[in-house]
C-alpha positions as CSV (number, residue, x, y, z in Angstrom):
1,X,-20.6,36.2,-65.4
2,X,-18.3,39.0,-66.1
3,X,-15.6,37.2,-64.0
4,X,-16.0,34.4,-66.8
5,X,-15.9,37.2,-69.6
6,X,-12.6,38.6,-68.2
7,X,-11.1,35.1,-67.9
8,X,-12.4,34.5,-71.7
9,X,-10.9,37.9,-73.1
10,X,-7.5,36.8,-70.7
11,X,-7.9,33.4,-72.5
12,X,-8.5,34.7,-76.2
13,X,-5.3,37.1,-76.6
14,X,-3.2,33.7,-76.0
15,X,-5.2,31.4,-78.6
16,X,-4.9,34.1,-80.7
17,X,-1.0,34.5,-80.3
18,X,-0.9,30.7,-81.4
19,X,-2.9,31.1,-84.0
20,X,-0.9,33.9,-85.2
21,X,1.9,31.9,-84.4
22,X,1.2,29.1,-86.3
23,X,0.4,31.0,-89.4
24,X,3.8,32.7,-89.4
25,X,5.6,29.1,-89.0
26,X,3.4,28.4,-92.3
27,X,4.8,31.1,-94.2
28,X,8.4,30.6,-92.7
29,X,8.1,27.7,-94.6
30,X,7.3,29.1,-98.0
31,X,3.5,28.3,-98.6
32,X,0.7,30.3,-98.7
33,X,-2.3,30.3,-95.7
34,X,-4.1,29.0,-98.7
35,X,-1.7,26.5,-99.9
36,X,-1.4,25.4,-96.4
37,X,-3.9,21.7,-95.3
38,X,-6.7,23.2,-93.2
39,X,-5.5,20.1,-91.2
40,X,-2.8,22.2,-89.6
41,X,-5.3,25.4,-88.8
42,X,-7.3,22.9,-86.9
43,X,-5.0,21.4,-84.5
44,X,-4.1,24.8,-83.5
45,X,-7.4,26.2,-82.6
46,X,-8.1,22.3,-81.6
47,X,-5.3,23.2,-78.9
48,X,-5.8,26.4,-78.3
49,X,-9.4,25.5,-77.3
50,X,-8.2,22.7,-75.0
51,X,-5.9,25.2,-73.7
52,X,-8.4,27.4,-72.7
53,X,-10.5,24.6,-71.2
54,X,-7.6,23.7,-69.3
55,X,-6.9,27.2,-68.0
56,X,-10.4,27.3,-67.1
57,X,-10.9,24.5,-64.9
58,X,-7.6,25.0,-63.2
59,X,-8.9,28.8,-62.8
60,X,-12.5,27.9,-61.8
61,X,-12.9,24.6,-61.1
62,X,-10.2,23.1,-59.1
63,X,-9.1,25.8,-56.6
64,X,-12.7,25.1,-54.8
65,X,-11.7,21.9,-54.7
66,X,-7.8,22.2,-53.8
67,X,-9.0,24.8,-50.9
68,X,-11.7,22.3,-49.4
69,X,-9.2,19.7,-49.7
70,X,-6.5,22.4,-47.8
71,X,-9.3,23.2,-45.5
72,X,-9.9,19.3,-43.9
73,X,-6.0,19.1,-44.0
74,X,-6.2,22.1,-41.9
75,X,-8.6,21.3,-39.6
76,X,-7.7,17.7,-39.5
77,X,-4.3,19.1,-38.5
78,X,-6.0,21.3,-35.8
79,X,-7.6,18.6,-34.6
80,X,-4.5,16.6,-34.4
81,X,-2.5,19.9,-32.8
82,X,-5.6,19.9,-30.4
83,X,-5.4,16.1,-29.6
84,X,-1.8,16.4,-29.2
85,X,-2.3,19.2,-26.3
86,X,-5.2,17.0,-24.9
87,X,-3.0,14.3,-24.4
88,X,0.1,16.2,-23.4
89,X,-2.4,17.6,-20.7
90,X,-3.2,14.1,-19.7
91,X,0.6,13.0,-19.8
92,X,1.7,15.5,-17.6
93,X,-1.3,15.2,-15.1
94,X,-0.3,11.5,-15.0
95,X,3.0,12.9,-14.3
96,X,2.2,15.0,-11.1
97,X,-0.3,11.9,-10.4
98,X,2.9,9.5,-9.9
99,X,4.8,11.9,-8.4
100,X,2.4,12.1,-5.6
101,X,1.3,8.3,-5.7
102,X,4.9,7.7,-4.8
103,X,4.9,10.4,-2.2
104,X,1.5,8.9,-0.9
105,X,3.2,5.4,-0.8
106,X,5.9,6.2,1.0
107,X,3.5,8.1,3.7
108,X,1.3,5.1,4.3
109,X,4.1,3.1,4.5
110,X,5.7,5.3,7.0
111,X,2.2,5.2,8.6
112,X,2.4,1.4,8.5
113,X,5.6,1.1,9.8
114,X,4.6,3.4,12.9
115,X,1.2,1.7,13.7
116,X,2.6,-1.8,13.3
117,X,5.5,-0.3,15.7
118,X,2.4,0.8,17.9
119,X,0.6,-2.3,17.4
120,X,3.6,-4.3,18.4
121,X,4.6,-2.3,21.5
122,X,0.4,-2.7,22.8
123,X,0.7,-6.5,21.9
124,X,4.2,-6.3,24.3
125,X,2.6,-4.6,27.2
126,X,-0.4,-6.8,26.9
127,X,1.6,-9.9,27.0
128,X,3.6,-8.9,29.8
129,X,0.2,-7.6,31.8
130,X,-1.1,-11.5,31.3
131,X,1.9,-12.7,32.3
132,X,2.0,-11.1,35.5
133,X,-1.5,-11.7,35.9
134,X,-0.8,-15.2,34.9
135,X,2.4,-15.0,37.5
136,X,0.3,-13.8,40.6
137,X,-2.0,-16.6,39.9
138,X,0.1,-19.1,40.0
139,X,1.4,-17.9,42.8
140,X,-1.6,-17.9,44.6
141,X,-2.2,-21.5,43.5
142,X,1.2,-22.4,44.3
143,X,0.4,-20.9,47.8
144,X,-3.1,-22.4,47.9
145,X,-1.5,-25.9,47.3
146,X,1.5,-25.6,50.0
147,X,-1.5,-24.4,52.9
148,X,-3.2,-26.9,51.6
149,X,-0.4,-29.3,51.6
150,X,0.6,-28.3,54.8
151,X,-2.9,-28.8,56.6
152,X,-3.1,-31.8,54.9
153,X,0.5,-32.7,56.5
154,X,-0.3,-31.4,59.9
155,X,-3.6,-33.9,59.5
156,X,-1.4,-36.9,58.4
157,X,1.0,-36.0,61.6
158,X,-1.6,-36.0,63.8
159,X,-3.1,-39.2,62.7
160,X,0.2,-40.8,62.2
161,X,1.0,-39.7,65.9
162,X,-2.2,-40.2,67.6
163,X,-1.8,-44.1,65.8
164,X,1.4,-44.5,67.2
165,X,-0.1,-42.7,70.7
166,X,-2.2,-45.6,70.3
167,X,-0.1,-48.3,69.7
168,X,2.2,-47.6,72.5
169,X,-1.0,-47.4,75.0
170,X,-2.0,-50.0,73.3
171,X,1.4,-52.0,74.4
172,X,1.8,-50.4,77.3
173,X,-1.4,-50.9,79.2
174,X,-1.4,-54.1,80.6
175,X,-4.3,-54.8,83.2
176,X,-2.0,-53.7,85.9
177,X,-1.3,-50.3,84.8
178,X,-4.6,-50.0,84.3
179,X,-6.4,-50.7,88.0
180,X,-3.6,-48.3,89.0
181,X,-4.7,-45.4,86.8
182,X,-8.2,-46.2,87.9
183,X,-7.2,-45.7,91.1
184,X,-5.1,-42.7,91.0
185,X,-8.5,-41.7,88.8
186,X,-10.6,-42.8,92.1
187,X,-8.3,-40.8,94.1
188,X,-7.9,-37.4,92.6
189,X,-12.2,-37.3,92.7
190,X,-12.8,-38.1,96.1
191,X,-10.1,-35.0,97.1
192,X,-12.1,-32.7,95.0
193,X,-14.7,-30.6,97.0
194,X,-18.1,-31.9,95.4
């Protein structure tokens, strides 16, 4: 209440100074305040009330509303500022997150490199393990076959020769020969001490 006092006093000594003002210009012009149309008087005070209605509500009235408006711009801007750091934050984690992905990638590719190395190097010495397993096996078939070919020979050169044994008795022994081997049989027993 006194503010509003204060603001009208502040208020009154300019309407006043227009009023004044107003009747000077009057008598400038050579009438009389009485002569003068009350028309005049009361577009002056008219305006000097508007004027003080005017200094009014941009005294009291909008500075509330300017310094709410001023306070969301503010804190929208903080929220913004704050925003901004959140996702600087983010950017430069993402940052040190792809410097070490790439780091990491090269690692397990190194690792790759080496265990397919290893891998490759187990699937040599395993390959040539079977193949000296597979060697001395077919060796030992290969030797298994010969002995077996080479009974299997002996047989055939046995049979072949006992046939042809055979054959030439066979020719050979005429009915002659034979009494005479008889007897030389006959012969060589009756030597022998019973």
């Amino acid at each position: 209440m006194k503010r509003s006092l204060t603001i009208l006093r502040g208020m009154l000594a300019p309407a006043m100074v227009l009023v004044f003002a107003a009747i000077a210009r009057g008598a400038e012009e050579g009438a009389s305040a009485a002569e003068r149309p009350i028309g005049e008087v009361f577009k002056w005070v008219h305006f000097a009330i508007i004027a003080i209605v005017a200094y009014w509500l941009f005294k009291k009235v909008l500075p509330p509303v300017f310094r709410h408006n001023a306070d969301s711009i503010s804190a929208a801007i903080a929220k913004a500022t704050a925003a901004k750091a959140e996702a600087e934050r983010k950017l430069k984690e993402a940052a040190v997150k792809l410097a070490s992905l790439e780091h990491e990638v090269e690692h397990f590719r190194t690792q790759a490199q080496k265990e397919a190395a290893a891998e490759l190097e187990r699937l040599r010495a395993m390959t040539k393990t079977d193949i000296e397993k597979v060697g001395l096996a077919a060796k030992a078939e290969v030797d298994a076959a010969e002995h077996a070919a080479r009974v299997e020979l002996k047989e055939l050169a046995a049979k072949l020769s006992v046939d042809r044994a055979e054959s030439l008795v066979a020719k050979q022994m005429t009915p002659a020969v034979q009494e005479a081997m008889i007897t030389h049989f006959v012969q060589s027993l009756q030597g022998r001490p019973n």
